[in-house]
C-alpha positions in Angstrom: -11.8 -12.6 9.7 -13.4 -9.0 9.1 -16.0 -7.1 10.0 -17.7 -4.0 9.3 -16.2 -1.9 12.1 -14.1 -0.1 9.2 -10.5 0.5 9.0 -8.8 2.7 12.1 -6.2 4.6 10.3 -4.1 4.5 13.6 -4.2 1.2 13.5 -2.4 0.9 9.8 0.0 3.6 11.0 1.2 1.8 14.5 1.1 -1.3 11.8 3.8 0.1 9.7 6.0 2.2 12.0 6.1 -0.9 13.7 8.3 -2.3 10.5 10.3 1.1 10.9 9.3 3.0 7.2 10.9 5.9 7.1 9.2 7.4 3.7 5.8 7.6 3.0 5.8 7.3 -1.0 2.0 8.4 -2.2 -0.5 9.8 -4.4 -2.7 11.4 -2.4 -6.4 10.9 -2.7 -9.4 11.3 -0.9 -9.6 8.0 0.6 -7.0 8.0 2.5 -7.4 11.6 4.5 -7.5 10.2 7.6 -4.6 8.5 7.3 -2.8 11.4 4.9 -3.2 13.6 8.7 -1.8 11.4 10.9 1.0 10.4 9.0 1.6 14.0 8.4 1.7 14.7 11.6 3.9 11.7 12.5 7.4 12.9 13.2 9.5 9.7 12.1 7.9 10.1 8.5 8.7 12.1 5.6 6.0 12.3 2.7 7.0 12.0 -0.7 4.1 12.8 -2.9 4.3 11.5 -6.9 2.5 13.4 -9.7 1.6 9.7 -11.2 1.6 6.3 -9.7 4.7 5.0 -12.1 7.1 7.4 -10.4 6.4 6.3 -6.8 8.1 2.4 -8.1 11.7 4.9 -8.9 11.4 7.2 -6.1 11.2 4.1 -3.4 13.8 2.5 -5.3 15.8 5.5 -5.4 15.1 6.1 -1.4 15.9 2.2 -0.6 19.4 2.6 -2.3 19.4 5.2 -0.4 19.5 3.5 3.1 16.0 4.1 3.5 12.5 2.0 4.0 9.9 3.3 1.9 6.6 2.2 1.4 4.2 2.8 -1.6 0.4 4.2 -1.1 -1.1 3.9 -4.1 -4.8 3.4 -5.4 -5.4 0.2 -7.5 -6.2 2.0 -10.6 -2.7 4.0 -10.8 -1.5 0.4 -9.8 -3.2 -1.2 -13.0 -1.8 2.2 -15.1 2.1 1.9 -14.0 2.5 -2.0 -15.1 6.0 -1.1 -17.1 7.2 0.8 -13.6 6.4 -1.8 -10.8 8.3 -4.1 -13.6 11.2 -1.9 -14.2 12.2 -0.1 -10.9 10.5 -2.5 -8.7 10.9 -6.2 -9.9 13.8 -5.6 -11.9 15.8 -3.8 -9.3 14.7 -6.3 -6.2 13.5 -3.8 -4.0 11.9 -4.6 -1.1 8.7 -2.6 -1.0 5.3 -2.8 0.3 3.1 -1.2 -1.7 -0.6 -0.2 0.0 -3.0 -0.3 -2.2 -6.4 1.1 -2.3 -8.4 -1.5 -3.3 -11.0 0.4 -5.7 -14.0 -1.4 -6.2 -13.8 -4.5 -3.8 -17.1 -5.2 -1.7 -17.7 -7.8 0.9 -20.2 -9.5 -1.3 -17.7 -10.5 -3.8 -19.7 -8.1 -6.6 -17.2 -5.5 -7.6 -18.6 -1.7 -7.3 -15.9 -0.7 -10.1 -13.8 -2.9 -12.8 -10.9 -1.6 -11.3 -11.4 -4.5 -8.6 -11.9 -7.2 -11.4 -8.3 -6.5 -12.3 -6.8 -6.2 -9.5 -5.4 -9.2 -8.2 -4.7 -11.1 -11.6 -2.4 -8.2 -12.5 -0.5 -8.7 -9.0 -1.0 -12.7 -9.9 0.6 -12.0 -13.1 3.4 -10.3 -11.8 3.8 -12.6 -9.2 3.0 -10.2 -6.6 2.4 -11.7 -3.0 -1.0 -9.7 -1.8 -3.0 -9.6 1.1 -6.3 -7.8 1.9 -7.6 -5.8 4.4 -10.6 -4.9 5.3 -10.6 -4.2 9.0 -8.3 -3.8 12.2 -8.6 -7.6 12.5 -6.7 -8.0 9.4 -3.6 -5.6 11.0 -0.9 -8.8 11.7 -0.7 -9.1 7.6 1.0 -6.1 7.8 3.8 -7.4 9.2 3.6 -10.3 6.8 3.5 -8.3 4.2 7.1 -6.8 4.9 8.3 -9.9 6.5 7.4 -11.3 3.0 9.1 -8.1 0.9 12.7 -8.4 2.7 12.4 -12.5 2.2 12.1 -12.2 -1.4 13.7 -9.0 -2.0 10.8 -8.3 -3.7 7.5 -5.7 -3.9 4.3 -7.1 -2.6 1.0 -5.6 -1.8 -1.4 -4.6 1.3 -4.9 -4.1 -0.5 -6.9 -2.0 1.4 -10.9 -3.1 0.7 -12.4 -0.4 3.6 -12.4 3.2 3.0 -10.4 4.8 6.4 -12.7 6.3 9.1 -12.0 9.2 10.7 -9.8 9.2 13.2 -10.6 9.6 16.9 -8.6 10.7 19.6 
């Protein structure tokens, strides 16, 4: 169930400190501002920004050897580009990460604003990626899912995120 409230980006942080990440691993873009500041200003979290989406799948490996719990923020079309990565450092190494994806593209009416979201989920299919969408605070107890779901299988899986962030208020 979703509505068109938006997406509280308090709401997706209390969702995952609530699983205990301790490394934000991201490419930072302009969708996610909102929750870029208040993760920035979060003092549990350290950012680890990645020049390309293919090097956040070793960094959270290397930071999960590590001792830590990383997850991934990455748009859907960096997703699509680092295929061999998420392969490689992610499936092939059993880490259990949850990547949060920005879900380029995706529209409640099921017609895709960009290919980007035409791709999407049959690359995760293909990969055998668990996914779940959201697209509102309604959709917040997947988060836990989602990680629940990562440390089962030892395995990535992916939040998509279908709303753009609204700004935060105090």
């Amino acid at each position: 169930m979703t509505t068109t409230n938006g997406l509280d980006p308090r709401a997706m942080l209390a969702a995952m400190l609530r699983e205990g990440i301790t490394h934000v691993v991201w490419l930072p873009d302009s969708e996610t501002n909102w929750l870029f500041e208040l993760m920035r200003a979060e003092p549990s979290l350290t950012l680890v920004g990645v020049a390309r989406e293919g090097l956040a799948f070793s960094v959270a490996a290397g930071l999960h050897a590590g001792g830590a719990k990383p997850v991934i923020m990455i748009q859907n079309t960096g997703l699509l580009e680092s295929g061999d990565s998420l392969r490689g450092w992610g499936l092939g190494l059993d880490v259990p990460v949850v990547m949060v994806v920005g879900y380029r593209g995706w529209s409640r009416s099921g017609k895709p604003t960009d290919t980007a979201a035409v791709y999407t989920e049959p690359v995760l299919d293909a990969f055998g990626i668990r996914h779940w969408l959201v697209a509102g605070n309604e959709d917040m107890a997947c988060i836990g899912e989602a990680f629940a779901e990562s440390r089962r299988r030892s395995q990535p899986v992916a939040v998509l995120v279908g709303e753009e962030y609204q700004g935060a208020r105090a």
